[in-house]
Every structure is written in structure tokens, then in C-alpha cells.
Steps between C-alpha positions, in 0.01 A plus 500: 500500500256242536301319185124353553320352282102518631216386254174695624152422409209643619440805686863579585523445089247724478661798719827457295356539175252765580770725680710424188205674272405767778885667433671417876774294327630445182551088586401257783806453642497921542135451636624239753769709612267776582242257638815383785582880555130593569507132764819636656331885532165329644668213717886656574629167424847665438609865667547775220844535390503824618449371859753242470713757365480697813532205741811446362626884532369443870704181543790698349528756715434346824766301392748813464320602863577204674889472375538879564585617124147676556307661715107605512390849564276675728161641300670834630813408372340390143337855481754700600777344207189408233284844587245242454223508783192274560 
């Protein structure tokens, strides 16, 4: 966890309090929270944890692949044992 303490004046000041009053958070820390989660959906600063999440499942079982605990299988193959088709 990381602690900041910011003094704001002015227009950012201004943002804070009024999306305090408008109902978007119940404090300013809250409202800065949201504010970095909206810069990280505009700007993809950071990948979504779900992405990173499935990088890591890749990673996993290319691993398994590659020592020969696993194996990948045909789209066929997939189909045929999943009944699942494209």
C-alpha cells in the first residue's frame, strides 16, 4: 500500500470537491482511485488483470509443452473431446 499526502488548490481542488457533491465517491481518496482507473482505461498504462492473468496461464502451459508433461491439441482435436466448435 502506498500513502500520499497531496494538497490541491485550484481547479484539480475544484474537480475533487465537486465530484465529492455530484455522488461518484463517498471521499477523495475513493475519487482519486477512480480518477487513476479511468487514466489506466484511457491510456493502458497497466494491462487488465484479466490479461495478465491469462499471460500467465499461457506461460504455464507452454511450459508443461515444452518439458513434455503437456501437450497442445489440434482445433479438430479440441472439438472432437470438448464438442465445442468455432
Amino acid at each position: 500500500m502506498v500513502y500520499v499526502n497531496v494538497d490541491f488548490e485550484g481547479v484539480p481542488k475544484e474537480i475533487l470537491d465537486a465530484g465529492i457533491r455530484r455522488g461518484y465517491a463517498k471521499t477523495k481518496a475513493d475519487l482519486l482511485r477512480l480518477a487513476l482507473l479511468a487514466f489506466n482505461d484511457k491510456y493502458s498504462v497497466i494491462e487488465a488483470q484479466e490479461d495478465i492473468e491469462n499471460a500467465r496461464d499461457v506461460q504455464r502451459v507452454d511450459a508443461s509443452v515444452a518439458s513434455g508433461k503437456g501437450r497442445w491439441l489440434s482445433s479438430a482435436d479440441f472439438a472432437k473431446r470438448t464438442g465445442v466448435r468455432r
